[in-house]
N, C-alpha and C positions, 0 to 999 in steps of 0.2 A: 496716157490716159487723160481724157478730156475733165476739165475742174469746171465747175459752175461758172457761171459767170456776174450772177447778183449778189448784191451783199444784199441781209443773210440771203443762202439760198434757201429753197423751200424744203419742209418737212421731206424727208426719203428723196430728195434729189437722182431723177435717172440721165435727167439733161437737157440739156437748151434747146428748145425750136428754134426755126428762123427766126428773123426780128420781123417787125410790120411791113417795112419797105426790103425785104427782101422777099425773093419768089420762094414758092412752097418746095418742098421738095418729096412730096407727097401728093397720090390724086384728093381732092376735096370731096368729103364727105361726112355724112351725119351717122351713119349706121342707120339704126331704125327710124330715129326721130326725124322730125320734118319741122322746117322753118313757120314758127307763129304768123310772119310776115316775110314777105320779100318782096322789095319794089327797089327803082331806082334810086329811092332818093334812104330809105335802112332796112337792115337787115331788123329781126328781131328772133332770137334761140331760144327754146324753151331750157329751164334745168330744172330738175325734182330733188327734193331733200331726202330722197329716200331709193335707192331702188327699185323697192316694194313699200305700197304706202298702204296702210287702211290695216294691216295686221294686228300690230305689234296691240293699239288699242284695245282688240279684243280681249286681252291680257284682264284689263282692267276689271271685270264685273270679277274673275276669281279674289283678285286681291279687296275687292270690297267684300265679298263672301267671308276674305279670312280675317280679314278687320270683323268685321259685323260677329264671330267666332270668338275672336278675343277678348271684345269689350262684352260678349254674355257671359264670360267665366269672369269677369272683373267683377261684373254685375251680383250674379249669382254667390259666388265664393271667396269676394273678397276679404270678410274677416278669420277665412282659414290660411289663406295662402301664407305660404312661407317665404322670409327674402329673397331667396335665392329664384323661388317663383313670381315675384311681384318684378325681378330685373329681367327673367326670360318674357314675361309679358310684357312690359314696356316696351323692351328691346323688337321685340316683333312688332307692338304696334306700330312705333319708328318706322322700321323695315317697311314694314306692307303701307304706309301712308306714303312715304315715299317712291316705294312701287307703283301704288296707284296711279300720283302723280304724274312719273315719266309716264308709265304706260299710255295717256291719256293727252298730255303734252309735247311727248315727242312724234306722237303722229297726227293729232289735229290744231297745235299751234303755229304750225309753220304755212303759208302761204300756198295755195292752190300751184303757183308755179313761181319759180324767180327768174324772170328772164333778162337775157343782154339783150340790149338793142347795140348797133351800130350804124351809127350817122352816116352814110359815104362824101355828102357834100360839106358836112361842118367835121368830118373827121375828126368824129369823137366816140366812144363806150358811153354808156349809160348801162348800171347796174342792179337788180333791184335786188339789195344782200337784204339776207335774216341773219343776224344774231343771235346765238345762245350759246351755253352750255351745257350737253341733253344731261349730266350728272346735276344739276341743279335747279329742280324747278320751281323754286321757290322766289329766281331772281325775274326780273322782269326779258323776256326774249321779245325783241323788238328787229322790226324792218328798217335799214338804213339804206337807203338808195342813194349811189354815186354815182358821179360823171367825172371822166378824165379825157386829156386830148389820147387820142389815137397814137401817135410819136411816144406816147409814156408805157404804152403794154408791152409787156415781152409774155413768152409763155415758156413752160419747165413744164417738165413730165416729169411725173412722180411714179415710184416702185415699192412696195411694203410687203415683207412677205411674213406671217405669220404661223404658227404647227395649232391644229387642232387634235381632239384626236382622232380623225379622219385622215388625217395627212398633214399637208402642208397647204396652207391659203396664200393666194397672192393676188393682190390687188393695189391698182394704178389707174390714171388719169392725167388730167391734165388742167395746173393751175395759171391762173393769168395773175401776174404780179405787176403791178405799177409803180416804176420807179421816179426819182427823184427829175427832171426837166436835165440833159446835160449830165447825167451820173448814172452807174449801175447800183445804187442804195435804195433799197425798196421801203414804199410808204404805205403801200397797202396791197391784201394780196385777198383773192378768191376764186373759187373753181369754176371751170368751164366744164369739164366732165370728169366721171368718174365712171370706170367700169365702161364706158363709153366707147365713142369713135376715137379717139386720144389725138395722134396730133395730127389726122384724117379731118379732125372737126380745125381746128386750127388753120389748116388748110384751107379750108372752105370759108373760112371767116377773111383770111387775107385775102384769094381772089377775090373775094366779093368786093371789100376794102379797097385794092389793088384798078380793077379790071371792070367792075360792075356784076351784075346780075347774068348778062349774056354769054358771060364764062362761066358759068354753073349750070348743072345738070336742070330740067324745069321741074319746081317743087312740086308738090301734091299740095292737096287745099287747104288753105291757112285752118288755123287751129285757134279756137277762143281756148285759152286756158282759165278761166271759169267756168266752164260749159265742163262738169264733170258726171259720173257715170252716178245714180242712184243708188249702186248697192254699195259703193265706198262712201261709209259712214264718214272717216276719216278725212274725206276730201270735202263732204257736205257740211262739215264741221266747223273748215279751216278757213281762214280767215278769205276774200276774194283779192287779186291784184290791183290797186290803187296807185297811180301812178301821182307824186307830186304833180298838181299842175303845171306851173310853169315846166315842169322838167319833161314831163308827158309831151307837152306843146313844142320845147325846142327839138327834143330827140326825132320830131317825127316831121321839121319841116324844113325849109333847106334857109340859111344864113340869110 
């Protein structure tokens, strides 16, 4: 049985891809999605924070409905209520402020798109992560974008299976972890796909890396990931992609 190979391995570990300089052992491919950019000199992938994005928000105007509900009985009846009712109404208003909250943060705080780029002549990643916790929206979720050399990624595929009562859910992808220069101990870790092409996209990220662009299938037309659809409120909401400058500048030109 094959063991990981990073310290730690990743969350639901199914196994190791090739490494950077080794050849794929899969044809390369995106599934649906299509390259932001491709030229000789980097790649750049789009990723989405959601599956499905612009939903979940809708959520929102009930939960203000039922806030706006609770605070008229507070209004109204508060010198009758009884303890026991003054802690079921708190307790709900908690609840549904909190509700509100995610409902409305976890689909219009996150970034229109978070893309990799990859350098082919400065052989490097660049990153553009978001941070959060979607259970807490009260801390601050911020963009952190990195850069690491190329020699530092490795990728894992991951497997999670879960029971609903529908059945049984399963769901996987593929995380890119960067380890230590010279060691398999991992310094920072985040996803390439989910639900995705898995290590299809992987694939397609090392020949390019490897080989160039004339090893890959020819893309279809670059995509602005700002440039979003009007009827997703969600996406009209969210924040646009802002590339550090200097970082913007190195990733896209050559050493």
């Amino acid at each position: 049985m094959n063991k990981p190979k990073l310290t730690p391995p990743c969350s639901g570990w199914h196994g190791d891809l090739p490494a950077p300089d080794e050849p794929p052992t899969v044809t390369p491919a995106l599934g649906f999605d299509m390259p932001n950019c491709l030229s000789d000199l980097f790649l750049e992938l789009p990723r989405a924070s959601a599956l499905i994005r612009g939903l979940i928000i809708w959520l929102a105007p009930f939960f203000g409905i039922y806030l706006y509900v609770l605070l008229w009985i507070i209004h109204s009846d508060w010198r009758v209520l009884k303890n026991e009712e003054w802690f079921m109404l708190i307790s709900g208003i908690l609840v549904g402020t909190w509700s509100f909250l995610i409902c409305v943060r976890i689909d219009a705080s996150p970034p229109r798109d978070m893309p990799l780029r990859f350098n082919r002549l400065r052989q490097r990643i660049y990153a553009y992560n978001f941070n959060y916790r979607w259970w807490n929206p009260f801390e601050r979720w911020r963009v952190e974008p990195v850069a690491y050399n190329w020699s530092q990624v490795r990728a894992e595929r991951w497997l999670k299976r879960g029971s609903t009562g529908n059945g049984v859910v399963i769901k996987g992808g593929v995380v890119l972890s960067i380890v230590k220069p010279g060691t398999n101990q991992v310094i920072d870790r985040f996803p390439l796909t989910t639900m995705g092409a898995d290590e299809h996209a992987w694939a397609y990220i090392c020949t390019y890396m490897q080989q160039g662009p004339d090893a890959l299938p020819p893309p279809g037309p670059p995509k602005d990931h700002n440039d979003v659809s009007w009827s997703n409120i969600a996406l009209l909401l969210a924040p646009k992609v802002k590339w550090p400058a200097d970082m913007d500048l190195e990733s896209r030109t050559a050493p």
